[in-house]
C-alpha positions, 0 to 999 in steps of 0.5 A: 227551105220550101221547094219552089221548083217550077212555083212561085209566091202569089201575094194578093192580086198575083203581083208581089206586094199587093196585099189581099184584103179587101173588106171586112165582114160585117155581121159578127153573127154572120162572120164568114157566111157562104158568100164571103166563104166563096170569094176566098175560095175563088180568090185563091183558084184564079191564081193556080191551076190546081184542083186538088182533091186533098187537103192537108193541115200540118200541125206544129212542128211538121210544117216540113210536110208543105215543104216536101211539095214540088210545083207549089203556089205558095199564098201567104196567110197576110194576102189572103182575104179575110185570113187571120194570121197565124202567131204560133212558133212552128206554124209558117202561116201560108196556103200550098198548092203543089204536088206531093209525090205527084199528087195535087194536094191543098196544104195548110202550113199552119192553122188557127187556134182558139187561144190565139183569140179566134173564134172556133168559127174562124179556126174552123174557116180554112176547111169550109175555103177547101171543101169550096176550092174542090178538096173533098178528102183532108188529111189532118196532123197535129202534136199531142201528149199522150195520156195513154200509158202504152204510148211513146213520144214520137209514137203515132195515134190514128185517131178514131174519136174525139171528146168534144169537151169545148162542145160540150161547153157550149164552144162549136164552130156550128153555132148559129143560122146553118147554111145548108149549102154547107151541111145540115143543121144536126150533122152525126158524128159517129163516123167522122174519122173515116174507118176505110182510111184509118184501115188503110193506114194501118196497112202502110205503117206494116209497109213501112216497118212502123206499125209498132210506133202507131196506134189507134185512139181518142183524142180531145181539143182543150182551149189552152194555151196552158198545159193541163193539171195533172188532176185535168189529166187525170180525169180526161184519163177516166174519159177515155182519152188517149192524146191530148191536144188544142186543135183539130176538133172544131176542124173535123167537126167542120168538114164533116159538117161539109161532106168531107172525108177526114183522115187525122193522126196525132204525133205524140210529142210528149208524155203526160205528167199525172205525178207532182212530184215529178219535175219535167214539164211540158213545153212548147219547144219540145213539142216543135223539135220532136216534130222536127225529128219524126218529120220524116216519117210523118211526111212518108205516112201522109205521102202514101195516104194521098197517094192511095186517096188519089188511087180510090177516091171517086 
């Protein structure tokens, strides 16, 4: 159970019941402009005192890392204007403000994914609300196979890159008129998982006695919602991927796009299947009860990450 300790459940307006929602966009080609990008941000800072610098996104499974946070606001995904919601079992569907060993953090409980019928564009929508809501540094988790022969489940990869392959498609939450008070219109790249942070959390995994359980790798965002062919699997091997998953890409593309420092990390929550003979498959309740399993190391790792964010963060 959430802790609610000195918190509450702000729904719409700040009275129980009353739902948020007040318009529809109306452009599909300006379908979260700036402006509307403010209001939801605006929304959200009129009914909490916090100012949070960090921002988080638990990915499924480890939504107990929202939990962990004490003196939260708690809004709902239904009562915030012109959020989807979210459809996917391990994924609570609401926006946490709170203290995570008393540092200020804004936390997703639950993202967006494409193969819920959203574009990337909306998927991506909750960084722009946060970099808008004063988050300047996100902290990203996610549940992923490991195509890396050396990894475990339940080992922990510090993502350095990623395979844009939905990008390469042509599938890109930048697509169209670029606001520039979001970013620039050919935003690099080659720095979007920050190295100090990834450094940083190298040293805690030593602190905490697991550094034999994390890794560094590459990681890629198919569409889903199916898992992939051994031939697929294959082939992201001789890629160079380590871990596969369907999220967080279009995320960090976003923040970066926005000026966002970006730490992310993957819980391997199965191993991928290249044999056909083999009988095991993936599924989704497996990936939701090794999160439940490694939570709490996934929520320690994160706690300290922040911490040392808050410590250094200008």
């Amino acid at each position: 159970m959430t802790n609610t300790t000195n918190g509450k459940v702000i729904n719409g307006n700040g009275t129980n019941g009353t739902n948020g929602r007040s318009r529809s966009p109306q452009k599909p080609e300006e379908l979260y402009p700036y402006d509307l990008i403010k209001e939801i941000a605006d929304h959200l800072l009129e009914r909490t005192e916090y100012r949070p610098k960090i921002g988080i996104i638990c990915g499924s499974g480890l939504g107990t890392l929202a939990e962990s946070l004490t003196d939260v606001d708690i809004f709902d995904y239904e009562n915030i204007p012109y959020f989807p919601s979210t459809t996917v079992e391990g994924h609570a569907g609401r926006m946490v403000f709170g203290k995570l060993r008393g540092v200020p953090v804004m936390c997703m409980q639950g993202r967006f994914h494409y193969y819920e019928g959203h574009s990337l564009e909306k998927c991506s929508m909750p960084i722009r609300v946060m970099k808008l809501s004063g988050v300047s540094h996100l902290i990203i988790t996610n549940a992923a196979g490991g195509l890396n022969p050396i990894y475990n489940v339940g080992d922990i990869v510090v993502i350095k890159d990623h395979l844009n392959l939905m990008g390469m498609a042509g599938l890109n939450p930048l697509l169209g008129p670029n606001d520039p008070r979001f970013g620039p219109r050919f935003p690099a790249m080659n720095h979007a998982y920050n190295p100090e942070l990834r450094l940083i959390a190298k040293r805690i995994a030593k602190e905490m006695g697991i550094e034999k359980e994390v890794h560094e790798g590459v990681y890629t965002c198919l569409a889903g919602p199916n898992y992939e062919t051994p031939a697929e699997l294959r082939a992201l091997k001789t890629l160079g991927v380590d871990a596969v998953g369907m999220s967080t890409v279009h995320e960090v593309v976003t923040a970066k796009h926005c000026n966002m420092t970006v730490f992310a990390i993957s819980l391997i929550t199965n191993k991928c299947v290249f044999d056909y003979d083999k009988e095991e498959e993936a599924c989704h309740e497996e990936v939701v009860e090794v999160g439940k399993i490694r939570q709490r190391v996934l929520c320690d790792l994160v706690e300290r990450m922040s911490s040392d964010i808050d410590k250094n963060a200008a």
